[in-house]
N, C-alpha and C positions, 0 to 999 in steps of 0.2 A: 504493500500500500504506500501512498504517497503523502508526504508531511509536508502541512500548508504551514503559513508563518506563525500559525496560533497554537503548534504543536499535536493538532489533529490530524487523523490521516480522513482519504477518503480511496472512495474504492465504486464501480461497475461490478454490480453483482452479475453482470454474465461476462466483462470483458478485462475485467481486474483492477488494476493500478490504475487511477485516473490525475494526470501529469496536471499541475498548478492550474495552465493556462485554459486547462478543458474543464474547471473546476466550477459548472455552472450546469441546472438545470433549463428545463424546457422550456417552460415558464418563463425564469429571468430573462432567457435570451430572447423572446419578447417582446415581456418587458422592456426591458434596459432598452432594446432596438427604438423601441418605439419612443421612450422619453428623450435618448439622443438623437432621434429625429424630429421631432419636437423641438428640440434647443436648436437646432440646425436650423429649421422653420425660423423661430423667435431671431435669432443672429442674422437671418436674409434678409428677413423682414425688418430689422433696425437699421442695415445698410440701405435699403430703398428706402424707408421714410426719411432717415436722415435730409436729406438736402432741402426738404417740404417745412421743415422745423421754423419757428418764427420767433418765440421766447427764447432767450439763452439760457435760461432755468432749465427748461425741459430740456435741451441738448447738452447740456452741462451732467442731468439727469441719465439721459438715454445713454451719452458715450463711457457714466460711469459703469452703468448697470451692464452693457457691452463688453467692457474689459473685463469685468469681473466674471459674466454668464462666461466669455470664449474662456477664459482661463480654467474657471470649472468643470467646461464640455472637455477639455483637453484633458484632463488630469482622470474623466471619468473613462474617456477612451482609454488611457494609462492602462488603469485596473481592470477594464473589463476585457480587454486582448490580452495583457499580461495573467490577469489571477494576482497579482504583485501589489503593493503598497507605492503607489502614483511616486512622482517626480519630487512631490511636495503636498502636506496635506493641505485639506480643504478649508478654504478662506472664509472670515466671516465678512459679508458685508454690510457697511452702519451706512443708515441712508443721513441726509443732511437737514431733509425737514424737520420739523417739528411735529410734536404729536398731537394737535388742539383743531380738533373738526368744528366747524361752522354747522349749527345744528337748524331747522327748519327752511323751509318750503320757500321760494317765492317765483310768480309766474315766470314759465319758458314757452318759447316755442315746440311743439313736437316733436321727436327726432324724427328722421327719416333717413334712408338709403340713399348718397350722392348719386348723381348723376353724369359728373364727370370729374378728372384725376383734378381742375383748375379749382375744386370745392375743398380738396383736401383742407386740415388745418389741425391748430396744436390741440383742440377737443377731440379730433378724431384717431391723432396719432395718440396722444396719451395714452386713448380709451384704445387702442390697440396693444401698445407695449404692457396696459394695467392685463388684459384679457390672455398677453402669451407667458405672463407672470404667475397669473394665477393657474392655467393648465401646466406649469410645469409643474410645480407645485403639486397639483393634484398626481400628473403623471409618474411624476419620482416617488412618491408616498406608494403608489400601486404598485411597483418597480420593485421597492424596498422591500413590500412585505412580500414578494413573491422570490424573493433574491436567494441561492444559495451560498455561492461565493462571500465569505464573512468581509476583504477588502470591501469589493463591491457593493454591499452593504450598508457597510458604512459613509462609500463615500454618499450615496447616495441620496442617506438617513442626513447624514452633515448639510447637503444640499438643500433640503429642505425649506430649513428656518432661511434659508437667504433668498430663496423665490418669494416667500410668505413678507421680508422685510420690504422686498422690491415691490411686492404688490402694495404694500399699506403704502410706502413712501410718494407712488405715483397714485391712490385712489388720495392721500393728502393734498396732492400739488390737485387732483381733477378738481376736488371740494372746495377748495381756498378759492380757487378761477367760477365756481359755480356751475359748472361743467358733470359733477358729481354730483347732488344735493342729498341731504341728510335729514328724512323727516326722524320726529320723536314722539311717541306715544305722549297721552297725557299722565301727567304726574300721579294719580290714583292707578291705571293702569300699570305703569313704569313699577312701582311700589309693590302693587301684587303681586307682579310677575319675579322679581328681588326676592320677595319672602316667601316664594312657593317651593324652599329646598330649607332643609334645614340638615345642619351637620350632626354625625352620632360619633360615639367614641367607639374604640377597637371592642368587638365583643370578645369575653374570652371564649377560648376554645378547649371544646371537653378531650381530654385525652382519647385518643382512637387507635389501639396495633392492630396495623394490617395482616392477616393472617396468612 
């Protein structure tokens, strides 16, 4: 059998020894295929909206969020061709907004599907980068929990929290622009829904040998 870096071995129960790099079931492969094709998508898709950009906020925003997703796609390829522990681990990234949403309603026009590429604009590009933010997110989490390979795994797992920061920091910049809005329940409402958990303490547990 064959020992991964975590001291485990693994094994093909009809064909034996299964070497590092093969060290991945059905599933993950996938998986993983599809969230790195996914990023691939998100990374095209930032190089074509890029030039459409109008705020320097948002472009300051997009080519953070760029460097940091290509360097994490890269390091995910690393692991998942290898079976190996990447180049370098997995980066965190801190967004530069703030956390303070703008809360209630005021009239908009409806959205609607453009008509032509001369309509694009920084509402529509945001509200694209907030949407390949949030499907990775979603994609890597399924990825993860279907993952055998323990690197790959992880990077993945690691990946996470930083599509989840990239989406809050751009659904921030949509809301502050009014581009996002933020209704809120009313305050009786709000209150109910707060005090319909309440927390318990550890029960004990009666002694049981398994027989």
């Amino acid at each position: 059998m064959t020992q991964n870096p975590f001291g485990q071995t693994h094994e093909n129960m009809h064909t034996g020894p299964v070497p590092q790099q093969m060290n991945h079931g059905g599933h993950e492969l996938f998986d993983v295929h599809e969230a790195l094709s996914g990023t691939v998508g998100a990374l095209n898709q930032a190089i074509l909206l890029r030039p459409h950009v109008q705020d320097p906020e948002l472009l300051d925003m997009l080519d953070r969020q760029y460097r940091f997703t290509l360097d994490e796609y890269n390091i995910t390829v690393e692991a998942f061709k290898t079976g190996q522990n990447p180049s370098h681990p997995t980066g965190r990234y801190e967004m530069k907004e703030g956390n303070d949403f703008i809360y209630g309603m005021k009239p908009a026009q409806p959205k609607k599907p453009i008509q032509s590429a001369a309509e694009i604009s920084d509402e529509i590009i945001s509200g694209f980068l907030l949407a390949s933010a949030k499907a990775g997110a979603s994609m890597k989490t399924v990825a993860a929990t279907e993952t055998c390979n323990p690197v790959v795994r992880r990077v993945l797992a690691d990946s996470v929290p930083n599509c989840i920061e990239m989406a809050y920091e751009l659904s921030i910049y949509q809301n502050k622009h009014h581009y996002y809005q933020m209704p809120q329940l009313a305050q009786p409402d709000m209150q109910q829904l707060l005090n319909s958990f309440a927390t318990v303490g550890q029960p004990a547990m009666p002694n049981h040998t398994i027989q």
